[in-house]
FILUMMI-344543 format. One record per residue: residue number from 1; residue in one letter; x, y, z of N, C-alpha, C in turn. Coordinates in nm, 2 decimals. Layout:
BEGIN
REC  nuvex  tido     n_x     n_y     n_z    ca_x    ca_y    ca_z     c_x     c_y     c_z
REC    NUM     a       X       Y       Z       X       Y       Z       X       Y       Z
...
// end
This chain:
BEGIN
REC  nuvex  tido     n_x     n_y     n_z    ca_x    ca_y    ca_z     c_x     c_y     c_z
REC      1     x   11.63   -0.32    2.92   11.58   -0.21    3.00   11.70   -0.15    3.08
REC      2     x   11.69   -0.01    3.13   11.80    0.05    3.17   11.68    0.13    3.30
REC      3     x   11.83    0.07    3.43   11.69    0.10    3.52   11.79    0.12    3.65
REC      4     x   11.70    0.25    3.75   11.78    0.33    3.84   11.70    0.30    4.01
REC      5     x   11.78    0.25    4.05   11.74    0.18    4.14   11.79    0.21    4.32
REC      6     x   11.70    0.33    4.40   11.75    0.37    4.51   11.86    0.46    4.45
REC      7     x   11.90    0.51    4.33   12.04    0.53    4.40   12.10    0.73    4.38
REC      8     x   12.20    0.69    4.51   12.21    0.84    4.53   12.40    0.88    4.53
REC      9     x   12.42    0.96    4.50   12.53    1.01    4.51   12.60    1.13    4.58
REC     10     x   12.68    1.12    4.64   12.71    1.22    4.72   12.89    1.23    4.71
REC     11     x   12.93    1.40    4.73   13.05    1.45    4.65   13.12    1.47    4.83
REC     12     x   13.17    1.45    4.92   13.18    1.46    5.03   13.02    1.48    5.17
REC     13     x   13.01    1.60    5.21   12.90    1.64    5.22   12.75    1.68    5.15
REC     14     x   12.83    1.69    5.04   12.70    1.75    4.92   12.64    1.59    4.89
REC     15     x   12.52    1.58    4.86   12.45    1.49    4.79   12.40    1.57    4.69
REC     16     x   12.41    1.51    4.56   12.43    1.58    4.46   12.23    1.52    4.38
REC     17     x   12.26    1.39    4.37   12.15    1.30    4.36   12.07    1.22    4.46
REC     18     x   11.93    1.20    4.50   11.92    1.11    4.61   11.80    0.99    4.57
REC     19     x   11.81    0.93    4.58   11.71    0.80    4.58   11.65    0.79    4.47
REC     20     x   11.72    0.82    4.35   11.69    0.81    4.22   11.64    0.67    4.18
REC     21     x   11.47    0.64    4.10   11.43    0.49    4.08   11.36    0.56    3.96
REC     22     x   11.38    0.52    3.86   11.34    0.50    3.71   11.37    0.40    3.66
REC     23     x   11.36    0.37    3.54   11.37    0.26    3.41   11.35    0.31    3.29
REC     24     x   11.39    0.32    3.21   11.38    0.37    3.05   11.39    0.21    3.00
REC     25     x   11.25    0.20    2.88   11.29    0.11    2.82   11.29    0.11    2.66
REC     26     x   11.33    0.02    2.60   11.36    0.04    2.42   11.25    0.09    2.36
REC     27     x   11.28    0.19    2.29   11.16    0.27    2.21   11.16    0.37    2.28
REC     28     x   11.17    0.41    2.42   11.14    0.49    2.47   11.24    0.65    2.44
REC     29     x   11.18    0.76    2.45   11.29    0.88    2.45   11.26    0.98    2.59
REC     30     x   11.31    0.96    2.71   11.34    0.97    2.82   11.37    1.12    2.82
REC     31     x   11.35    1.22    2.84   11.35    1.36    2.85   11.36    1.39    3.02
REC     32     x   11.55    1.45    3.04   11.57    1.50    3.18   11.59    1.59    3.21
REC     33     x   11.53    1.64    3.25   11.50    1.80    3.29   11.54    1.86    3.39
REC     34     x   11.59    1.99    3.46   11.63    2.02    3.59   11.73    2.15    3.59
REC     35     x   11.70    2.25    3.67   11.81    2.35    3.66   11.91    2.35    3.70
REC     36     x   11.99    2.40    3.70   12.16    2.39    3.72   12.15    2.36    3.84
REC     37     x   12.23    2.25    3.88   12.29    2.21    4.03   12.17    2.12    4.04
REC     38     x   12.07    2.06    3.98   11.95    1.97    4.03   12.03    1.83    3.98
REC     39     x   12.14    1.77    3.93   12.21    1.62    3.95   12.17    1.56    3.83
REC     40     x   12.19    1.68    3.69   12.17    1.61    3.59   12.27    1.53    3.54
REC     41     x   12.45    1.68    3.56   12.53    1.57    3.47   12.57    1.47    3.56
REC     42     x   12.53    1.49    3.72   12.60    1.36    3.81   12.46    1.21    3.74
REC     43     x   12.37    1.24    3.71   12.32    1.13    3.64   12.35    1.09    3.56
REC     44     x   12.44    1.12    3.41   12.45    1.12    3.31   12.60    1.04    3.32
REC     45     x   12.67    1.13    3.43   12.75    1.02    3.43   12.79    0.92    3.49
REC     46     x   12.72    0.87    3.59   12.67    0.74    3.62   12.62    0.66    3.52
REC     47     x   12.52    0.70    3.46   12.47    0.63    3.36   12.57    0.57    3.29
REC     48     x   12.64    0.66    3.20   12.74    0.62    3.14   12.90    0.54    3.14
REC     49     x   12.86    0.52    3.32   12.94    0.44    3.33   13.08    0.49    3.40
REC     50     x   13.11    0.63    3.40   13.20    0.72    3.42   13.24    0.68    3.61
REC     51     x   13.13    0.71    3.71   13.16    0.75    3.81   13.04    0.62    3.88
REC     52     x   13.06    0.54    3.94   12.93    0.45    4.03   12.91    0.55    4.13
REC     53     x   12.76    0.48    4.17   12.70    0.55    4.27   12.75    0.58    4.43
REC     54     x   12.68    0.61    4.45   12.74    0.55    4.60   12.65    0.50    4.65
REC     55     x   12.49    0.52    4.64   12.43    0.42    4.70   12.35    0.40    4.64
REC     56     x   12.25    0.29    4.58   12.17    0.21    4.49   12.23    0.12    4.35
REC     57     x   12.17    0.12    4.28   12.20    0.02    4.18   12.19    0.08    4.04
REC     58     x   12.28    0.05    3.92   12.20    0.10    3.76   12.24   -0.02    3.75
REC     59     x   12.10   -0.10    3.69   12.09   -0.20    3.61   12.04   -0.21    3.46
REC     60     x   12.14   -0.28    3.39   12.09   -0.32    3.26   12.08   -0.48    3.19
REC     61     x   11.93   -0.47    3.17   11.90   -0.59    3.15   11.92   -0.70    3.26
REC     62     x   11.89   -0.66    3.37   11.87   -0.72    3.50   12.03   -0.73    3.59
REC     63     x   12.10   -0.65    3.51   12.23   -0.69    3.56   12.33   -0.53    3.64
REC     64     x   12.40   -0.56    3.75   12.43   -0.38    3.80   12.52   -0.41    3.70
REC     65     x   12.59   -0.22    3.63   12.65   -0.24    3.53   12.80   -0.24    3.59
REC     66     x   12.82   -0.19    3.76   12.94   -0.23    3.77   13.00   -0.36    3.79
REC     67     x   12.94   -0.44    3.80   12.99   -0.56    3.75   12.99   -0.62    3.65
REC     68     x   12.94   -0.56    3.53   12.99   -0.56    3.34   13.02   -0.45    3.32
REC     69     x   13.12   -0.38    3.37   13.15   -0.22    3.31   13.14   -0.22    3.16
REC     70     x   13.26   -0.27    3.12   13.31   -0.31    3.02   13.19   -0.36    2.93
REC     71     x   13.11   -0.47    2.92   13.03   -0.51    2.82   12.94   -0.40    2.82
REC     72     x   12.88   -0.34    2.97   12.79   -0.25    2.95   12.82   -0.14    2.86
REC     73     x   12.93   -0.08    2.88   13.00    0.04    2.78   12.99    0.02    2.62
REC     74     x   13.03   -0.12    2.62   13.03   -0.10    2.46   12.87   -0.13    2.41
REC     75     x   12.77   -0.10    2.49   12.62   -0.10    2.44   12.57    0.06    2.45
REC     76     x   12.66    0.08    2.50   12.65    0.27    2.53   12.71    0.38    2.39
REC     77     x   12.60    0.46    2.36   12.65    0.57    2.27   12.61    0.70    2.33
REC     78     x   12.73    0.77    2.39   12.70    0.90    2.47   12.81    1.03    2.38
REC     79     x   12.68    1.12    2.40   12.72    1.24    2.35   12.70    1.32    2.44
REC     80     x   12.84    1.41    2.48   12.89    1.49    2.58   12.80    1.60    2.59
REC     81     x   12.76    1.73    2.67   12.78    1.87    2.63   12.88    1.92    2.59
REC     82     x   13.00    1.91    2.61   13.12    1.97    2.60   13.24    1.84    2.58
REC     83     x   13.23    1.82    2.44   13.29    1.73    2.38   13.46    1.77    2.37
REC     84     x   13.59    1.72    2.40   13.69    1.79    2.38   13.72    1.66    2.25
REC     85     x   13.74    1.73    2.11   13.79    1.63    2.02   13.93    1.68    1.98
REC     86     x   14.00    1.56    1.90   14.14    1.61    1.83   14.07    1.68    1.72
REC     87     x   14.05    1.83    1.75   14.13    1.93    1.62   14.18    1.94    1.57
REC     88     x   14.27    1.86    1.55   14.36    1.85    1.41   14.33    1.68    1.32
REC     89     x   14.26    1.69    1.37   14.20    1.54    1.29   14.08    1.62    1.21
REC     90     x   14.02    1.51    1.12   13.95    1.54    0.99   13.85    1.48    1.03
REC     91     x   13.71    1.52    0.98   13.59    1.39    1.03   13.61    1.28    1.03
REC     92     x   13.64    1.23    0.92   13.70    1.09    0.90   13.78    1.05    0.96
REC     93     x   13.91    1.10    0.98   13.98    1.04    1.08   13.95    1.03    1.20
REC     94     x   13.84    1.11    1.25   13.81    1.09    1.42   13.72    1.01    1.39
REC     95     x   13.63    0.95    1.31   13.54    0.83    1.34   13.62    0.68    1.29
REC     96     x   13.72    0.72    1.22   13.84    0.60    1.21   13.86    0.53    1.33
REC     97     x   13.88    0.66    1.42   13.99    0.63    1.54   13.88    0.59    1.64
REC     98     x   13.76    0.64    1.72   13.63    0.61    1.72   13.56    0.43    1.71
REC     99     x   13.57    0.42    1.59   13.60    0.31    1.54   13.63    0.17    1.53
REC    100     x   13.76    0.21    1.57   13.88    0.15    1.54   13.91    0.11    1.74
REC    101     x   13.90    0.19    1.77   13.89    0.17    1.93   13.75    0.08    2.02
REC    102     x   13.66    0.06    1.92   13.55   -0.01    1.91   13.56   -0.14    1.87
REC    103     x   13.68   -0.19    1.79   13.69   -0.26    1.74   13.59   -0.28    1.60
REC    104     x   13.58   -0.24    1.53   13.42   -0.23    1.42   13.55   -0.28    1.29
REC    105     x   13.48   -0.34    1.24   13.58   -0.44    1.12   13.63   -0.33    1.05
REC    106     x   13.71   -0.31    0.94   13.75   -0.19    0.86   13.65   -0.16    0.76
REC    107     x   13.63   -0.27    0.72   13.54   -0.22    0.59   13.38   -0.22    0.64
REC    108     x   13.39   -0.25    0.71   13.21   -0.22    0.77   13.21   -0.07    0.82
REC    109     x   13.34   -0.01    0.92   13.37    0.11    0.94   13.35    0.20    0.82
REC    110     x   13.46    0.19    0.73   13.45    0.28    0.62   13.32    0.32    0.55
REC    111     x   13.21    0.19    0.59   13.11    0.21    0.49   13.01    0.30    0.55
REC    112     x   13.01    0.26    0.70   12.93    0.34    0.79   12.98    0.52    0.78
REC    113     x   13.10    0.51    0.82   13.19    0.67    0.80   13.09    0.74    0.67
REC    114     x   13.11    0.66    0.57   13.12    0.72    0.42   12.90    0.76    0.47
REC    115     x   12.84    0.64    0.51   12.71    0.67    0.47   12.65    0.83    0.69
REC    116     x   12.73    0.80    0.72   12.74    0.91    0.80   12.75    1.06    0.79
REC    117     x   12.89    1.07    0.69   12.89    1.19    0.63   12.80    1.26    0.46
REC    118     x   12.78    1.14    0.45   12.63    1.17    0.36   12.53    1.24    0.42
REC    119     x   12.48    1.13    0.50   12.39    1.16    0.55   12.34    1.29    0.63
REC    120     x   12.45    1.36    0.69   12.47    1.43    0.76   12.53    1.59    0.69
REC    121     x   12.59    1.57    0.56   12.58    1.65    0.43   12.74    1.69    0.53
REC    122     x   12.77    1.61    0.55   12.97    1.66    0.60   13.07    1.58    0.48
REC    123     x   13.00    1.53    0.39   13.12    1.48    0.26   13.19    1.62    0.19
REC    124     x   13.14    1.70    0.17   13.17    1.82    0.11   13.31    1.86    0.21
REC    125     x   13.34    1.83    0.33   13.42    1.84    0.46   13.51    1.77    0.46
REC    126     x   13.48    1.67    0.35   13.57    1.56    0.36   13.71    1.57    0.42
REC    127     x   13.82    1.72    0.38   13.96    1.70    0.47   13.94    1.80    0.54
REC    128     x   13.87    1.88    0.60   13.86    1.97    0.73   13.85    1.95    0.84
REC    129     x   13.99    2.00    0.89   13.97    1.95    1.05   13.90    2.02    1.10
REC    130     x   13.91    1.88    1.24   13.73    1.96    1.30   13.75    2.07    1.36
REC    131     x   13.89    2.15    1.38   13.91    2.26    1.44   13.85    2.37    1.36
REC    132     x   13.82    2.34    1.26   13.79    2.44    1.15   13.61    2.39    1.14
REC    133     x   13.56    2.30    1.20   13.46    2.27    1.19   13.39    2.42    1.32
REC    134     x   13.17    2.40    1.23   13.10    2.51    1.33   13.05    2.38    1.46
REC    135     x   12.99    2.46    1.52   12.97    2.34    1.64   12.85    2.27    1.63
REC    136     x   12.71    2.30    1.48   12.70    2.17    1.43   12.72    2.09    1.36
REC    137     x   12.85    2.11    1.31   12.89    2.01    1.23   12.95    1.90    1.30
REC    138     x   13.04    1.96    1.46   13.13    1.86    1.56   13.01    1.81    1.61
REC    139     x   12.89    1.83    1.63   12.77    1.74    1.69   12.71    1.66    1.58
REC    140     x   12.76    1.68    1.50   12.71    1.56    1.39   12.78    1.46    1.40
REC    141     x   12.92    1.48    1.43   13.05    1.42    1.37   13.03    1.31    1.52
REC    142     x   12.96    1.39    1.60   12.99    1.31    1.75   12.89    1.23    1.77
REC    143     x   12.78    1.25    1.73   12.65    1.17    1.71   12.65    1.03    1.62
REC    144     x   12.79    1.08    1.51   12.82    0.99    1.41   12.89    0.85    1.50
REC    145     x   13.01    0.92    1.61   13.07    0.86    1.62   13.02    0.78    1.75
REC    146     x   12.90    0.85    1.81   12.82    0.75    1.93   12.73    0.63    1.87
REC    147     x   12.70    0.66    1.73   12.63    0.51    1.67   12.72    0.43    1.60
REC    148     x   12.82    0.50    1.55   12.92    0.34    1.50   12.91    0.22    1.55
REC    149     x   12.88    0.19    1.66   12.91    0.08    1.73   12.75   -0.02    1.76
REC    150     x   12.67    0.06    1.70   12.48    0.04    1.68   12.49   -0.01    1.83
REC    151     x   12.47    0.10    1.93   12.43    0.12    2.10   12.31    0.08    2.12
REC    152     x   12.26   -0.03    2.22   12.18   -0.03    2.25   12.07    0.09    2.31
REC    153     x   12.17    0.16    2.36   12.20    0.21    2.50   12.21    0.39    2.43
REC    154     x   12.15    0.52    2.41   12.20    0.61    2.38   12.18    0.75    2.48
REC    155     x   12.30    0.81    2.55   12.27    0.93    2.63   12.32    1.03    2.55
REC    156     x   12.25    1.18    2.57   12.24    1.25    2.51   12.22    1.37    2.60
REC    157     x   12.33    1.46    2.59   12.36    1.59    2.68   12.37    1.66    2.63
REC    158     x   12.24    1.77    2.66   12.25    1.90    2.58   12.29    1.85    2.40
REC    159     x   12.25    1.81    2.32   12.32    1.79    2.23   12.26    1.81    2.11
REC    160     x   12.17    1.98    2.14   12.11    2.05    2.03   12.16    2.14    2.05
REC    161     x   12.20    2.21    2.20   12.21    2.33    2.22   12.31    2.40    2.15
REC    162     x   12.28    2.54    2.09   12.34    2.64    2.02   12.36    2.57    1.88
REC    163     x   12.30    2.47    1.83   12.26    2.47    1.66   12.22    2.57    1.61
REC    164     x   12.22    2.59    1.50   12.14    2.65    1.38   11.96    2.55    1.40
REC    165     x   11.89    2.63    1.34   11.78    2.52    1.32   11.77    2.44    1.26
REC    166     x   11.81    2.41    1.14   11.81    2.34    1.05   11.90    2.24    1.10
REC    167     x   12.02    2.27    1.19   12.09    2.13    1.23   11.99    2.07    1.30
REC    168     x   11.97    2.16    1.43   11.87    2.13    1.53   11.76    2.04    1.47
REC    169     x   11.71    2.00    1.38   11.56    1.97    1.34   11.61    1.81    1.27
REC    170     x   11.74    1.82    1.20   11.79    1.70    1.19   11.79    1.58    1.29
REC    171     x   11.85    1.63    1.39   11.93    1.56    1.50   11.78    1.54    1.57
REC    172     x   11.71    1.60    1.60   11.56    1.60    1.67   11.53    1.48    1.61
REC    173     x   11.47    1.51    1.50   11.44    1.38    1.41   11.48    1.22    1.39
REC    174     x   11.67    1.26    1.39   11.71    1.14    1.37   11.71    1.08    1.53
REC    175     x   11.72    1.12    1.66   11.65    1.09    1.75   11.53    0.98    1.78
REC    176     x   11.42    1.06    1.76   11.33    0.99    1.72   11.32    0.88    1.63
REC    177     x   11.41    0.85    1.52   11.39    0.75    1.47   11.48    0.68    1.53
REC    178     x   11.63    0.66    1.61   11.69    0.59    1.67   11.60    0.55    1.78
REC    179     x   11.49    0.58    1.85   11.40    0.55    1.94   11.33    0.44    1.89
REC    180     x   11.28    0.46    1.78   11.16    0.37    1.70   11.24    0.26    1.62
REC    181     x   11.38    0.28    1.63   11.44    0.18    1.59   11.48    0.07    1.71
REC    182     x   11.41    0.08    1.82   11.46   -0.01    1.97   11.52    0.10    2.04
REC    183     x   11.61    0.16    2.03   11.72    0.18    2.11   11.68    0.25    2.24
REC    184     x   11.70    0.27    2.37   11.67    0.32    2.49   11.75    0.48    2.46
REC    185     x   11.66    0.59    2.51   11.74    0.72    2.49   11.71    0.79    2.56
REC    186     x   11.85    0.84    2.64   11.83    0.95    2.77   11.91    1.06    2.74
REC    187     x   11.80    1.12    2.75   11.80    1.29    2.64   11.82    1.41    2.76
REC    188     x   11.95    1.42    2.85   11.88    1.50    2.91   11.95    1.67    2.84
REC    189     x   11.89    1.79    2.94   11.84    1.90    2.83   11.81    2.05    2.91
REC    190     x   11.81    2.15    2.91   11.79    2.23    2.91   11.68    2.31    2.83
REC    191     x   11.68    2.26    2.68   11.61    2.25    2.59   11.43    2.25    2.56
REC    192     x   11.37    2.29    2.65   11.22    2.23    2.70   11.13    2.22    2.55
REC    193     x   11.11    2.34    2.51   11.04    2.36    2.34   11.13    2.13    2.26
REC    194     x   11.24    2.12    2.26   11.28    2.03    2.19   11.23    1.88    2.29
REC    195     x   11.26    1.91    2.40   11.26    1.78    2.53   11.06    1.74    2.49
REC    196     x   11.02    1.85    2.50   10.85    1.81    2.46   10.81    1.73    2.35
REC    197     x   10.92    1.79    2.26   10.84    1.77    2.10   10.89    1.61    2.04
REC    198     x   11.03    1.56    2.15   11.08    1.43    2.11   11.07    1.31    2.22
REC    199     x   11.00    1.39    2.34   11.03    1.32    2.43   10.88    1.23    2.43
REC    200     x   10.94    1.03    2.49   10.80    0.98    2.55   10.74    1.02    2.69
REC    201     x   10.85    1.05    2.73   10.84    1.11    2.87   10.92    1.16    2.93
REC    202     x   10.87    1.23    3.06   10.99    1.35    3.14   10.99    1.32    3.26
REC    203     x   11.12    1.32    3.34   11.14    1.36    3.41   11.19    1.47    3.50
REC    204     x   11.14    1.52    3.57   11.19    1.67    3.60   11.25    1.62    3.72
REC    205     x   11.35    1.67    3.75   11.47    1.73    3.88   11.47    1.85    3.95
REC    206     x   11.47    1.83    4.10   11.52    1.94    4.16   11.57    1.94    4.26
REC    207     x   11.67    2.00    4.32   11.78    1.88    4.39   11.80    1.81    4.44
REC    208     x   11.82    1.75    4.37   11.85    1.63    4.30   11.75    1.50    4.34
REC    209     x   11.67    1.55    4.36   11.49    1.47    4.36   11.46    1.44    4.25
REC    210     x   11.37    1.33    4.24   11.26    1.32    4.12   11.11    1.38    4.18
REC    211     x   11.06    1.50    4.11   10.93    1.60    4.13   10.79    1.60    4.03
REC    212     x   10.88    1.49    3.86   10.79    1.47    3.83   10.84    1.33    3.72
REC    213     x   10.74    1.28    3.65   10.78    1.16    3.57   10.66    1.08    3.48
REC    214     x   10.64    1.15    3.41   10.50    1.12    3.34   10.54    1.16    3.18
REC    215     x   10.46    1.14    3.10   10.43    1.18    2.99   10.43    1.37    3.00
REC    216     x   10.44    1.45    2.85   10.48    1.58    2.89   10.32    1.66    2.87
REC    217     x   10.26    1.56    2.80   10.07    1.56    2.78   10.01    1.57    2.90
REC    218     x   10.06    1.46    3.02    9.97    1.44    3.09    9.99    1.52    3.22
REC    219     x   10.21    1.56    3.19   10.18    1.63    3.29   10.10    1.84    3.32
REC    220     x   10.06    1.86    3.20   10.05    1.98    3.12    9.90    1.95    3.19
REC    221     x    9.84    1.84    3.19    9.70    1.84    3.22    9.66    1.83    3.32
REC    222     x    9.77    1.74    3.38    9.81    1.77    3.57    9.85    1.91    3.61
REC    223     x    9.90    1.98    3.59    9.91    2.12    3.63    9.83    2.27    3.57
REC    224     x    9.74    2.17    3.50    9.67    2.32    3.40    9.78    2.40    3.37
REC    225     x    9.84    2.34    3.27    9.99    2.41    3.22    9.94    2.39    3.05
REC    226     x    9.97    2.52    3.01    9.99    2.53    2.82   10.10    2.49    2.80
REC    227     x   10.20    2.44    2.87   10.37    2.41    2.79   10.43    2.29    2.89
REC    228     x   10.53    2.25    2.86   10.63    2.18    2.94   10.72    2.30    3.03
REC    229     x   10.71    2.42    2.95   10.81    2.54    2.99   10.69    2.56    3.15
REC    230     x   10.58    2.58    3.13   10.51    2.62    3.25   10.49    2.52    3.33
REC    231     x   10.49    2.37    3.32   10.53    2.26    3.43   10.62    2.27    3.49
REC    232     x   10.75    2.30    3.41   10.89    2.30    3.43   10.87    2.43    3.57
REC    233     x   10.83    2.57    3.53   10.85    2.65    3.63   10.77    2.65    3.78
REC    234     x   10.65    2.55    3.73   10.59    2.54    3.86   10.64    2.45    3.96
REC    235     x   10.73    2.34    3.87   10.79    2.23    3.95   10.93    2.26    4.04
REC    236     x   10.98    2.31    3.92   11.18    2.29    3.95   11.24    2.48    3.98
REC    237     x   11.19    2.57    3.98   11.22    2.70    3.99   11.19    2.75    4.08
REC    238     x   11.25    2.79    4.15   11.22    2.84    4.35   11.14    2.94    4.33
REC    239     x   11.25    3.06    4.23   11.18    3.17    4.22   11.01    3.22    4.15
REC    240     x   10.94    3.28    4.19   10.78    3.33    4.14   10.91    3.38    3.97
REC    241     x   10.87    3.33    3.87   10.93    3.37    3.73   10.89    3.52    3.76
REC    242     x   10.78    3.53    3.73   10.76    3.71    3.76   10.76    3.79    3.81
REC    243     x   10.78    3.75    3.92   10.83    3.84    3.97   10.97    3.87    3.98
REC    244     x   11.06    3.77    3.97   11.20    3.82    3.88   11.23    3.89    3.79
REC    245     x   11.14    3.84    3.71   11.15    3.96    3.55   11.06    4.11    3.59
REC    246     x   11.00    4.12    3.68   10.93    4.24    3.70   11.05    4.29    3.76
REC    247     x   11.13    4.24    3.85   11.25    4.31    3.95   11.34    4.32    3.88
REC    248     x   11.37    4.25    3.74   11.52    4.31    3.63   11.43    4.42    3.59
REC    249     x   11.31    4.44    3.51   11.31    4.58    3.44   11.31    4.70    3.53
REC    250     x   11.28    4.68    3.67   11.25    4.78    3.79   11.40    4.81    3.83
REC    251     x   11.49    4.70    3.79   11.63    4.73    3.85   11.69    4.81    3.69
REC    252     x   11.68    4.76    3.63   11.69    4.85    3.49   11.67    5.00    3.47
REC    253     x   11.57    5.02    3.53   11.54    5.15    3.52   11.57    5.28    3.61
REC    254     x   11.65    5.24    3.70   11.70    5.26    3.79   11.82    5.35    3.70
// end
């Protein structure tokens, strides 16, 4: 279990996150929600191990992870928003290196690489670097290279946004079955239509508060809400939605 305990973070005067307490547990698909500036990627990277808190605890498996950085990391598979890869490397060679930096035997590597890019219909790719790659093919390749190491542990940022559908519907999917295969998954998202349809539950943020934390059913029935998109705006959006969009076409016409 992966579990958030009191904890808050703050960037000098800014508190970015504050008294953050969850737990995600295996099976589960954890959906985080929140508009810009609500402390999603300062969550994400705590979680992952990047930045400790300043005040509370992330525990996994009963243990804080800053005191197993290290073991905790190599149970972690995180996929960035904004991934910076060597472009001049080939799919294969970045999940070599990937890998190889994981320590993953060679030939258990190779076999995984080979059933990766199958899977994922990037064999045809086989010597294109990824600079020449579209940006779902580098989210395949990155998703590839966050399970090499079979994570207990998987975070996930933004990591549909701007697909094609058809990529999109893949990765949705294989999601869900990394969920139902054990693995703990923190999905956070911008994404609400996708965050609903794969998530066991949501979390919604708003700065950097927890405002909501339920199932996305139950919270739709808690708010007399038809969507996640209409919880979402009753919860985390300052603004009346409509009357914003009534004041763009009134400023439009102007």
């Amino acid at each position: 279990m992966l579990e958030l305990r009191g904890v808050s973070k703050r960037y000098g005067a800014l508190t970015a996150v504050s008294r953050l307490s969850f737990a995600v547990r295996p099976g589960e698909v954890l959906g985080y929600l929140g508009p810009n500036g609500s402390g999603k990627s300062t969550t994400v990277k705590m979680l992952v191990g990047l930045m400790p808190p300043t005040h509370g605890t992330i525990l996994f498996d009963g243990q804080d992870i800053q005191d197993h950085l290290v073991e905790y990391k190599s149970q972690v598979g995180y996929v960035p928003e904004e991934a910076h890869v060597y472009t001049y490397l080939t799919g294969p060679e970045y999940l070599r290196l990937c890998g190889r930096l994981r320590g993953i035997a060679a030939a258990t590597l190779e076999r995984k690489i080979d059933r990766f890019l199958r899977m994922f219909e990037l064999d045809g790719d086989y010597h294109a670097t990824l600079g020449s790659y579209s940006k779902g093919m580098r989210q395949k390749i990155l998703l590839s290279a966050a399970l090499l190491h079979n994570p207990r542990v998987l975070v996930l940022d933004e990591p549909v946004s701007g697909l094609d559908i058809s990529t999109a519907l893949v990765l949705r999917t294989a999601i869900r079955a990394l969920a139902a295969d054990g693995r703990i998954v923190f999905y956070s998202s911008h994404e609400l239509d996708t965050v609903e349809k794969i998530s066991t539950r949501v979390i919604i943020l708003r700065a950097g508060q927890i405002v909501a934390d339920d199932s996305a059913s139950h919270l739709r029935e808690l708010m007399r809400a038809s969507s996640l998109e209409d919880v979402f705006s009753q919860l985390a959006v300052k603004e009346n939605v409509d009357d914003v969009a009534q004041a763009i076409v009134e400023t439009a016409r102007l």
